[in-house]
C-alpha positions in Angstrom: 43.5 75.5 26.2 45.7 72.4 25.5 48.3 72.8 23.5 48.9 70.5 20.3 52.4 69.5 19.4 52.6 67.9 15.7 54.8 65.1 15.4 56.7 65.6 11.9 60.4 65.0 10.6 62.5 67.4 8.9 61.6 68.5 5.2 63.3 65.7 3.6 61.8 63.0 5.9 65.1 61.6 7.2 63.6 61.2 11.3 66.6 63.2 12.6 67.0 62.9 16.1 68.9 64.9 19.0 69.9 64.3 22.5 67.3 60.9 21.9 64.3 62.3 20.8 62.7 62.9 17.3 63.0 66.4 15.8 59.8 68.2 15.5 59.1 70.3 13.0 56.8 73.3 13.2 55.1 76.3 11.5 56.7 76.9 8.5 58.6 74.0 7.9 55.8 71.4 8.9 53.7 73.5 6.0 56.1 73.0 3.5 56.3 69.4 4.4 52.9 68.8 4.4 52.4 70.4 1.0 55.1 68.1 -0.5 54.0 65.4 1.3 50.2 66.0 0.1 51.5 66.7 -3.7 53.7 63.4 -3.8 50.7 61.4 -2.8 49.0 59.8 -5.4 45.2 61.1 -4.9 43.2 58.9 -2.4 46.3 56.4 -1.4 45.9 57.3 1.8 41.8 57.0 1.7 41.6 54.3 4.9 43.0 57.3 6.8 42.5 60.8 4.4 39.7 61.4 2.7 40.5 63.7 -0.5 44.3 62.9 0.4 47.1 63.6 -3.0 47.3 64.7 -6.0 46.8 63.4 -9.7 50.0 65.2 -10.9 51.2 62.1 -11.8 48.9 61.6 -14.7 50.7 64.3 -16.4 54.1 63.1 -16.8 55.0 62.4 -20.3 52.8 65.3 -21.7 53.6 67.5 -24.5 55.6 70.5 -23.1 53.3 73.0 -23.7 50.9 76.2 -22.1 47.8 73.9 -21.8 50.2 70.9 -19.7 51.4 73.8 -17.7 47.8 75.1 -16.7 46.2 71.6 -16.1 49.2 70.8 -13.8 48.9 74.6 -12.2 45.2 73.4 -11.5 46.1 70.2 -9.9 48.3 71.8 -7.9 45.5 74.5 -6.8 42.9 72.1 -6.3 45.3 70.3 -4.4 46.6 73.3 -2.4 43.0 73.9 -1.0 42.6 70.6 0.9 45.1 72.4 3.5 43.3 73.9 6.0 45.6 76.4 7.4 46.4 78.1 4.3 44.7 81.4 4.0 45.6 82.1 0.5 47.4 80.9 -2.3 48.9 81.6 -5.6 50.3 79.1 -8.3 52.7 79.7 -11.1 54.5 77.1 -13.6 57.0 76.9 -16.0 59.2 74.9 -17.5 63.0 74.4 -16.4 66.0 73.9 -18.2 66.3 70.2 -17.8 62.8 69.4 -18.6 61.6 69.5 -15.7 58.8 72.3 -14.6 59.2 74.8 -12.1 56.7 75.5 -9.3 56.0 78.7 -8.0 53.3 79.0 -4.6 53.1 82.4 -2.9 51.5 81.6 0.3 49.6 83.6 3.5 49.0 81.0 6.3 47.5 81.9 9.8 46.4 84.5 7.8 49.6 86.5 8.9 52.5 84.8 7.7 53.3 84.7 3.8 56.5 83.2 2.0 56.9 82.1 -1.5 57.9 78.5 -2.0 59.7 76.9 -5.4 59.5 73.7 -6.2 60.6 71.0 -9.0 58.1 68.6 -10.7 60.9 66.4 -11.9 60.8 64.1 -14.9 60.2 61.1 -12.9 57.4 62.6 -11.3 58.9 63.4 -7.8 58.4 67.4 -6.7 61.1 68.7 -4.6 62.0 71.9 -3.5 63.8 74.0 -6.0 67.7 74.0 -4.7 68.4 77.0 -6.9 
């Protein structure tokens, strides 16, 4: 069987290059790039190319700070989650940060073997980025 080789960048999309040639990245870190990439996308903006691309997290900035904002946004992010194929299972949590911001919790098993937990930032301006914490 042919073996595919994912073109990507690093997790911040900066198109690092060594020795001339693009850095790949792979496994877990093309995962976590491709969830951030898929939950910065503003649902169907990508729809030439991606059917069912993005998210609608957008829609919830400026929302009270409150439980019902914090599951509507931990539903978003689950319906998003399951347009990846190659997670196995997921779980969501959110909260709110210190800086009004709201924290992201994903437990995830991908290739139905590997499982990591992931935190990320839904900032104010709307961005999510990994939690530096």
């Amino acid at each position: 069987m042919e073996e595919i080789i994912e073109l990507g960048t690093d997790l911040n999309n900066n198109w690092e290059f060594k020795d001339g040639d693009l850095i790949l990245v792979e496994n877990k870190d093309n995962l976590v790039q491709s969830i951030l990439n898929r939950l910065n996308s503003e649902y169907d903006s990508l729809d030439l190319f991606y059917y069912d691309y993005g998210s609608v997290l957008s829609n919830f900035l400026g929302w009270k700070h409150n439980d019902e904002t914090l599951e509507f946004i931990r539903l978003e992010i689950e319906d998003t989650l399951e347009q990846e194929p190659r997670l196995s299972d997921f779980s969501v949590e959110a909260s709110f940060n210190k800086v009004g911001g709201i924290l992201i919790k994903l437990f995830i098993v991908f290739d139905d073997e590997t499982d990591f937990s992931l935190s990320l930032v839904l900032e104010k301006d709307g961005e999510i980025v990994a939690d530096r914490e």
